[in-house]
KEPAKOL-207937 format. One record per residue: residue in three letters; chain; x, y, z of N, C-alpha, C in turn. Coordinates in steps of 0.1 Angstrom, whole numbers, plus 5000, padded with zeros to 4 digits. Example, Ala and Ser with C-alpha at 12.3 -4.5 7.8 and 13.67 -1.06 7.14 Angstrom:
REM KEPAKOL-207937
PT|ALA|A|5132|4943|5078|5123|4955|5078|5132|4967|5078
PT|SER|A|5128|4978|5071|5137|4989|5071|5129|5000|5079
//
This chain:
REM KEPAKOL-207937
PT|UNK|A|4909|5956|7844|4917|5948|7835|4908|5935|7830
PT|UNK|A|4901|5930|7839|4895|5919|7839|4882|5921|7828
PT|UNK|A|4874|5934|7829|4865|5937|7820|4874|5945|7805
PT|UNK|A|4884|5946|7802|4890|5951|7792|4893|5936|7788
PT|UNK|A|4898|5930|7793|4899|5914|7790|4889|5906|7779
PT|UNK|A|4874|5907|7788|4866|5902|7788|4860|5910|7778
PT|UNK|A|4857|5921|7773|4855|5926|7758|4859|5925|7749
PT|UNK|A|4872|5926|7749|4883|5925|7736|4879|5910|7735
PT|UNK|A|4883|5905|7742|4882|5888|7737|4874|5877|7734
PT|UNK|A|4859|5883|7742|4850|5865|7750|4838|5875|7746
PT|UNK|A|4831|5884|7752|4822|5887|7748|4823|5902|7743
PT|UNK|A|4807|5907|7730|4808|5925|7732|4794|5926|7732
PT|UNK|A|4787|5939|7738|4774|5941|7738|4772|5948|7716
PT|UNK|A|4762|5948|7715|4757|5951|7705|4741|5956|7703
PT|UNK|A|4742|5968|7702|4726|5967|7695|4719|5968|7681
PT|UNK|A|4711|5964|7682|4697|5965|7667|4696|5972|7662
PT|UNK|A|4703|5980|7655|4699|5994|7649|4686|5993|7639
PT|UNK|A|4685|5984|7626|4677|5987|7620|4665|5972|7622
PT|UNK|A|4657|5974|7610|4643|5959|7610|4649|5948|7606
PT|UNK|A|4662|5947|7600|4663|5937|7587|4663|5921|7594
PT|UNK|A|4660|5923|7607|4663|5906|7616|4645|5910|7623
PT|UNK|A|4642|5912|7620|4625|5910|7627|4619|5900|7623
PT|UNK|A|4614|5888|7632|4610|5895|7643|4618|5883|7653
PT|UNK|A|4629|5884|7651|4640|5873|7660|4648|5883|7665
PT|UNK|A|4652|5898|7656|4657|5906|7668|4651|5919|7664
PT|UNK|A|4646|5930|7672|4640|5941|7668|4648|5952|7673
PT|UNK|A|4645|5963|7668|4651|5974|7669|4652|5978|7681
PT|UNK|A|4665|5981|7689|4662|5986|7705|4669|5971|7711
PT|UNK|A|4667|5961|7707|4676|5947|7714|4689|5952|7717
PT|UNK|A|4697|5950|7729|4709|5945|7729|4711|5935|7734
PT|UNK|A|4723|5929|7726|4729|5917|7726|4743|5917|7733
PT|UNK|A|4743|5903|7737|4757|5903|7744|4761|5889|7735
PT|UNK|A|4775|5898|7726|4778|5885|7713|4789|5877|7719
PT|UNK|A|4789|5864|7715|4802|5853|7713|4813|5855|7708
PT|UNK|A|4823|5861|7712|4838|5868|7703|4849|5854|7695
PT|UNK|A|4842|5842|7710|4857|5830|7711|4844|5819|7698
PT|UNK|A|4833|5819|7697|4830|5806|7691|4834|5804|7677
PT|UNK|A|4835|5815|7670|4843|5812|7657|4854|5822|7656
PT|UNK|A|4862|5819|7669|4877|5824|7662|4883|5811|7656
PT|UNK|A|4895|5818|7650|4903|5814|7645|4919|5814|7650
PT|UNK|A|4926|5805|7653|4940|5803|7655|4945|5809|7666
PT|UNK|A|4959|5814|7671|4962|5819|7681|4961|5811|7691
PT|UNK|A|4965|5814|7703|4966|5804|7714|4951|5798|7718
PT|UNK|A|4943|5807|7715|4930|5798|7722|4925|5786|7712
PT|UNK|A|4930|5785|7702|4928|5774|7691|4935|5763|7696
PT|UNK|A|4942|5766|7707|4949|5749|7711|4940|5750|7723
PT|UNK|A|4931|5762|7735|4927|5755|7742|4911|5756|7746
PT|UNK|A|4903|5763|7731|4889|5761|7734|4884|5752|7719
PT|UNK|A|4870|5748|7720|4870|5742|7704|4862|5751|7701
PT|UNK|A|4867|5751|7689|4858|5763|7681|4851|5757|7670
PT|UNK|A|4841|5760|7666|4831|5752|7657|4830|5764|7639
PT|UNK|A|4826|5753|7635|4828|5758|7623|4809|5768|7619
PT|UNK|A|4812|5779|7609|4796|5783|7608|4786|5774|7602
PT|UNK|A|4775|5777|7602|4768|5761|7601|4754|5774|7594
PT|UNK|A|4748|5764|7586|4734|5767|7581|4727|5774|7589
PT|UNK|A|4721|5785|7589|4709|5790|7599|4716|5794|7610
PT|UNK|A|4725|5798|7611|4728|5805|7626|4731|5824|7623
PT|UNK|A|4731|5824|7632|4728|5840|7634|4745|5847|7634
PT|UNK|A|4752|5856|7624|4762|5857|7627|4762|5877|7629
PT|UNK|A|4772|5880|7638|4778|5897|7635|4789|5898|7631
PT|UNK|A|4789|5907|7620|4804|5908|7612|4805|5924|7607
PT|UNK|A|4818|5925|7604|4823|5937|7597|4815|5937|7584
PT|UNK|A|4807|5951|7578|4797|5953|7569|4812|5949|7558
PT|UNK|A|4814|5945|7554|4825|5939|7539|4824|5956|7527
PT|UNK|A|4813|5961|7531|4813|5976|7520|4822|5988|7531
PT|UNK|A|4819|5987|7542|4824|5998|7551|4825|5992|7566
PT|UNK|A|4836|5984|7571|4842|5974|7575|4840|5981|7591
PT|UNK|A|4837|5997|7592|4838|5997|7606|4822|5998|7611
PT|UNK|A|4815|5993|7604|4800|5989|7607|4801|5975|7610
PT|UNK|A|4796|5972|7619|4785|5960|7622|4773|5957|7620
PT|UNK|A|4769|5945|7613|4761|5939|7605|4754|5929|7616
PT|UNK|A|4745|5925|7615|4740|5908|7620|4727|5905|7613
PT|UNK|A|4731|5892|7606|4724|5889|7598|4721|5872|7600
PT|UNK|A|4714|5861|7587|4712|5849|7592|4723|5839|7581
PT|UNK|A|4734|5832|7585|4738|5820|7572|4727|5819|7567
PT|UNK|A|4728|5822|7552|4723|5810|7543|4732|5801|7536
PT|UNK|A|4740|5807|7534|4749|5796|7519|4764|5795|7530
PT|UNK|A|4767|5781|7530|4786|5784|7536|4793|5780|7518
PT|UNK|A|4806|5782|7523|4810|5781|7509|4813|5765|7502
PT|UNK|A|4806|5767|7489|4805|5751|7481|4791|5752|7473
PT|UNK|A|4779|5757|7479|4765|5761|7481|4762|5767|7471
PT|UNK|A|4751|5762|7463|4748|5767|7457|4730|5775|7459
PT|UNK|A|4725|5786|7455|4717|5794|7464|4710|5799|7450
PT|UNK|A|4698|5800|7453|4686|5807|7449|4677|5813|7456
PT|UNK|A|4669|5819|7450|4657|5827|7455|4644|5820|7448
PT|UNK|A|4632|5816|7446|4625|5818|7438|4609|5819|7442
PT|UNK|A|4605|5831|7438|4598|5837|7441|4596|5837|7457
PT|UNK|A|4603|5847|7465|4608|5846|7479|4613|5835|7490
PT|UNK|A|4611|5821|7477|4618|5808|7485|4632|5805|7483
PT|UNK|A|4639|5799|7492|4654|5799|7494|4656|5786|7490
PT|UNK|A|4660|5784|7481|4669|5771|7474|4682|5771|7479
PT|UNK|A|4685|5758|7487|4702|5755|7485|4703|5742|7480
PT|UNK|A|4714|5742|7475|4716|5729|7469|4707|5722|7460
PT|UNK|A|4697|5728|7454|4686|5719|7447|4677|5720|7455
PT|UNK|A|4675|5721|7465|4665|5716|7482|4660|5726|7482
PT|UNK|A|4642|5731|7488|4638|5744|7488|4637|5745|7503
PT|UNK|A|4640|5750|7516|4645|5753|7530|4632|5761|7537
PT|UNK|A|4633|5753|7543|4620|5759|7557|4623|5769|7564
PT|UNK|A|4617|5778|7565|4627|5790|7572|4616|5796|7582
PT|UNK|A|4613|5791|7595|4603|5795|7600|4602|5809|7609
PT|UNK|A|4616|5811|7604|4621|5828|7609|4617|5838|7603
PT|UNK|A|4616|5838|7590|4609|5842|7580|4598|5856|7581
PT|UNK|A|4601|5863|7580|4586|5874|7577|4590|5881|7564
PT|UNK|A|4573|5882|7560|4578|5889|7544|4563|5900|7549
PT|UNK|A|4568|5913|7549|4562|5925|7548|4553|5936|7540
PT|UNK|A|4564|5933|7525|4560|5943|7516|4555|5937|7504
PT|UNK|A|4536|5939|7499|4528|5940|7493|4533|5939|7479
PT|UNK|A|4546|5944|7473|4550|5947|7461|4560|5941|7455
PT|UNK|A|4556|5932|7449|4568|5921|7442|4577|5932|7436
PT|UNK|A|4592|5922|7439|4603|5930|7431|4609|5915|7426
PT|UNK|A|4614|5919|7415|4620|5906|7406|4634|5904|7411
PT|UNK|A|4642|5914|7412|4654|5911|7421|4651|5904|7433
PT|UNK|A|4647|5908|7440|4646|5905|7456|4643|5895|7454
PT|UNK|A|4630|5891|7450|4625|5872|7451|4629|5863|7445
PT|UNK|A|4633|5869|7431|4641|5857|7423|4653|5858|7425
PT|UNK|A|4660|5857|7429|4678|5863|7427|4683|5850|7427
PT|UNK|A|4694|5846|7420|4700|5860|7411|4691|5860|7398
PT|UNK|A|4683|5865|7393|4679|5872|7381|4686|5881|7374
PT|UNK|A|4696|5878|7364|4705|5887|7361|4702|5898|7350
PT|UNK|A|4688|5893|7350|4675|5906|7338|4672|5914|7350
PT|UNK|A|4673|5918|7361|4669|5925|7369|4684|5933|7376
PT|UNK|A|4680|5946|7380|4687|5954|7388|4679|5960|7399
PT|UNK|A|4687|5963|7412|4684|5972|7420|4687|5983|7425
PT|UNK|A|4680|5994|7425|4692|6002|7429|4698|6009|7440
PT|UNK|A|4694|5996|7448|4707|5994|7459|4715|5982|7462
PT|UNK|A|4718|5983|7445|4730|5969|7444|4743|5978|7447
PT|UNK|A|4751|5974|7452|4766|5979|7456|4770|5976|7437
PT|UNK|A|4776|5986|7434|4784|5981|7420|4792|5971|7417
PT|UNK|A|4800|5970|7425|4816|5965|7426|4808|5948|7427
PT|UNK|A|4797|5948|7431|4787|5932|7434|4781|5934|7426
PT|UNK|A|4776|5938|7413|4769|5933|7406|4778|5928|7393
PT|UNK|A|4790|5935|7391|4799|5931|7377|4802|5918|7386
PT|UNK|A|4800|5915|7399|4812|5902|7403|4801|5890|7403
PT|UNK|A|4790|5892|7404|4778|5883|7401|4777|5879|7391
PT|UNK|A|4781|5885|7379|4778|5875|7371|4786|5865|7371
PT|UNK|A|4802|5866|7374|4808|5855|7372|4804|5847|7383
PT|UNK|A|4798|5847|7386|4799|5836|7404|4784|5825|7400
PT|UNK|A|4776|5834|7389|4768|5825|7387|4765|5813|7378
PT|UNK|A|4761|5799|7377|4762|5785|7374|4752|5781|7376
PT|UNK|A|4740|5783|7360|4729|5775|7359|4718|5783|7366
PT|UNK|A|4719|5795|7368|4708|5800|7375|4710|5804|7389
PT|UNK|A|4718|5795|7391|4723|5796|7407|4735|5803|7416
PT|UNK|A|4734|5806|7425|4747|5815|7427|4759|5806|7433
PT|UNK|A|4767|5805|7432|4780|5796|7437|4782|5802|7450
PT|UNK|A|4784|5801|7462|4795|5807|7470|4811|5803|7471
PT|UNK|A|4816|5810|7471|4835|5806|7471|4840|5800|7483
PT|UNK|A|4851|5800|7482|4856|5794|7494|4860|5808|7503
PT|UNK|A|4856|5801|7518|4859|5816|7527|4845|5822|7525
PT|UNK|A|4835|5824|7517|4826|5832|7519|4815|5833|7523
PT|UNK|A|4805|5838|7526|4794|5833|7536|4782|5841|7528
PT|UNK|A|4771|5833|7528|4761|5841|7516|4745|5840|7531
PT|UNK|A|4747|5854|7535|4740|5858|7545|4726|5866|7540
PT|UNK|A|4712|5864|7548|4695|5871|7546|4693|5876|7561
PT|UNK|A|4683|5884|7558|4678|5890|7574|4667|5882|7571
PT|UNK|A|4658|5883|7580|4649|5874|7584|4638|5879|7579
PT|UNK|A|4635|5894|7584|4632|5904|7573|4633|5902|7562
PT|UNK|A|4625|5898|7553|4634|5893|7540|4629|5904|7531
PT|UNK|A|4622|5914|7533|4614|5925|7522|4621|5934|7526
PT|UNK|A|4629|5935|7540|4635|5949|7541|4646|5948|7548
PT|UNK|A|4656|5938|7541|4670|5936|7545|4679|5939|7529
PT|UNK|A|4688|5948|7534|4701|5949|7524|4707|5941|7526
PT|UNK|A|4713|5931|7525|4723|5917|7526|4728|5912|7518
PT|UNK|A|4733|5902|7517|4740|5895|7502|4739|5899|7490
PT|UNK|A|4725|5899|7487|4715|5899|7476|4718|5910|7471
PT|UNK|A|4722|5922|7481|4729|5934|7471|4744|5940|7478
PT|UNK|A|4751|5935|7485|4762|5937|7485|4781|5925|7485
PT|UNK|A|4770|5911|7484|4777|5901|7482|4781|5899|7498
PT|UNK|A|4794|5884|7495|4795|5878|7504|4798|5886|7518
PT|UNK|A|4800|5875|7530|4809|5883|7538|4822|5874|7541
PT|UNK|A|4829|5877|7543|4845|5866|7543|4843|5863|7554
PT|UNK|A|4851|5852|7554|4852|5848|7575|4859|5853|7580
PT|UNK|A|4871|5866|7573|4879|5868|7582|4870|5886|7591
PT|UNK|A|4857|5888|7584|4846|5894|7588|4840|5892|7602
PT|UNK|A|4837|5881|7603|4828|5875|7614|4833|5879|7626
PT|UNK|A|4825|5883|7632|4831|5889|7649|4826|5876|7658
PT|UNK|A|4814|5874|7656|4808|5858|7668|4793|5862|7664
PT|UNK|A|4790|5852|7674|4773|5850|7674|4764|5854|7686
PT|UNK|A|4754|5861|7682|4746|5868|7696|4744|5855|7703
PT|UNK|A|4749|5860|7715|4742|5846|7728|4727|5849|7737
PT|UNK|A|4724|5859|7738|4713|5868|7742|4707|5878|7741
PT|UNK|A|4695|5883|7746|4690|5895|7743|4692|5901|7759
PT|UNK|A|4701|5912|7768|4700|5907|7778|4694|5924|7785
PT|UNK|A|4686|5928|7770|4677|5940|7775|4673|5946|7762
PT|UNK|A|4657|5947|7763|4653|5954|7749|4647|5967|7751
PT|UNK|A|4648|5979|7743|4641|5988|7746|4632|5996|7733
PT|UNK|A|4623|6000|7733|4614|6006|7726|4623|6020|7718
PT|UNK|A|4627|6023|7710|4635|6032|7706|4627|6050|7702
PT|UNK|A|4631|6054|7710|4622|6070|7707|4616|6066|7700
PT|UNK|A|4618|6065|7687|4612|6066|7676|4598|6058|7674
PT|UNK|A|4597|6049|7681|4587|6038|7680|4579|6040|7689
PT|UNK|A|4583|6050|7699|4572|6054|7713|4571|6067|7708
PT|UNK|A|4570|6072|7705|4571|6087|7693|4578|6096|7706
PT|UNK|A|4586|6096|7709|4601|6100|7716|4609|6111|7710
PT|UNK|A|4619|6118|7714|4628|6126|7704|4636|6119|7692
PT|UNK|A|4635|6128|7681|4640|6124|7669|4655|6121|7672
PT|UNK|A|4660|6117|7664|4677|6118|7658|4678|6130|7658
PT|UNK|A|4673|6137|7646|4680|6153|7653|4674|6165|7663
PT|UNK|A|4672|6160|7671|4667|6162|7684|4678|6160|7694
PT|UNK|A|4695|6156|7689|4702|6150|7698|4701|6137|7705
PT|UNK|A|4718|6134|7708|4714|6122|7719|4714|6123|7730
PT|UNK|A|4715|6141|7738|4712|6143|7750|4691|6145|7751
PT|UNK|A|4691|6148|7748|4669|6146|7744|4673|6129|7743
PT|UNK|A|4676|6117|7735|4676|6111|7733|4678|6101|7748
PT|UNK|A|4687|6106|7752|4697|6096|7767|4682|6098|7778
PT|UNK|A|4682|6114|7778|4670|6120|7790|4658|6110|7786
PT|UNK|A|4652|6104|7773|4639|6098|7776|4642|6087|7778
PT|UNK|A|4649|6079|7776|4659|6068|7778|4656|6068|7794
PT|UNK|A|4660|6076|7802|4664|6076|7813|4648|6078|7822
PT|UNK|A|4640|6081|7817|4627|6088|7824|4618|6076|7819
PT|UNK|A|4615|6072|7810|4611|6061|7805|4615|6044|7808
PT|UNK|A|4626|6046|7812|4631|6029|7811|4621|6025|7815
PT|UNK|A|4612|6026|7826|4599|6011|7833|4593|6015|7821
PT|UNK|A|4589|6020|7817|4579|6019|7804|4579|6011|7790
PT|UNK|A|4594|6018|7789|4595|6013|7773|4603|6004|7771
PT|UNK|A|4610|5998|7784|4613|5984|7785|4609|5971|7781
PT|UNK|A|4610|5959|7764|4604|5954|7768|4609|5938|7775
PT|UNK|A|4603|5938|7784|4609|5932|7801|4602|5915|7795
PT|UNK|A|4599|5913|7780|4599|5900|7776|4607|5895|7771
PT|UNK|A|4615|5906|7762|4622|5901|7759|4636|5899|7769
PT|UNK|A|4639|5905|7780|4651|5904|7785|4656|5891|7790
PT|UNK|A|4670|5885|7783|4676|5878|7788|4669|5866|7778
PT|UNK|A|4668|5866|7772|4660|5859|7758|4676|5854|7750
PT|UNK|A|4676|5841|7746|4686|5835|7741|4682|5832|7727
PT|UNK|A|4697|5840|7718|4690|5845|7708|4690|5829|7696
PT|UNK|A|4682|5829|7687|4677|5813|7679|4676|5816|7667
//
């Protein structure tokens, strides 16, 4: 009861499925997330404080396109904020933002990705339903965020789907914030291991015969930033 307690409510494990948070979380990390720091209302609103989302922190939420995915990605914009891109630099407010999280990957300018919003450019992996709604949202070049919305980047910045092509995420999205890494593992795939379709019984068995190996034992227990 105590551990049914304690998931549903305070904390949940999570892992890294794709690059788009490299190299602050990599593929194969699991996390143990904060469920209570940005709830909202209900009885624990009279007896924990709960803080509001802030610039630069690391949130996990309901994917806003297909709500039974989990996402984790980094705040950029809270709502009021106005946001740019220009040429891979992050403008808020007028101000151009240090982002020493930052890695940029890929060799091949794209005019979407770096400039955004550039509304002479498309991608085509803009979500539709976000691109008719971008135009209205944009002011002077710049993107507005609304109230309630959260205008989120992976760190990854060349190889994250995020805002930039599926729009905000609402707050009523947000699950909490990773508090640790509290074991990371090398994923078949990266140790050249069984495929996906190879099963996840081939999958579990290297898992299981490999842990000392493909453990990596620096990152464990690493408090996530």
């Amino acid at each position: 009861m105590i551990a049914v307690f304690v998931i549903t409510f305070i904390v949940q494990a999570f892992q890294i499925p794709s690059e788009s948070m490299e190299d602050t979380l990599l593929i194969g990390d699991y996390l143990l997330v904060d469920k209570v720091h940005y709830s909202i209302g209900g009885m624990w609103g009279r007896l924990l404080p709960y803080d509001e989302i802030r610039h630069g922190e690391i949130i996990v939420f309901r994917y806003p396109v297909h709500p039974s995915q989990h996402f984790v990605k980094r705040v950029i914009g809270i709502p009021g904020d106005h946001i740019k891109l220009v040429n891979k630099q992050v403008w808020v407010n007028g101000k151009p933002i240090a982002e020493k999280y930052v890695v940029f990957h890929s060799p091949v300018r794209d005019n979407y990705r770096d400039d955004f919003p550039d509304l002479n450019y498309l991608s085509a992996n803009v979500e539709a339903r976000w691109w008719l709604q971008l135009r209205q949202l944009v002011q002077g070049g710049e993107l507005v965020v609304p109230a309630g919305q959260y205008f989120v980047l992976g760190d990854n910045r060349d190889e994250s789907l995020d805002s930039r092509y599926w729009g905000f995420v609402p707050r009523q999205n947000v699950i909490g914030r990773p508090l640790l890494i509290y074991w990371s593992f090398r994923t078949p795939e990266q140790a050249s291991g069984p495929r996906e379709e190879d099963g996840r019984l081939s999958r579990l068995a290297y898992m299981i015969t490999h842990i000392m190996q493909e453990t990596r034992w620096d990152r464990a227990f690493r408090v996530v930033r």
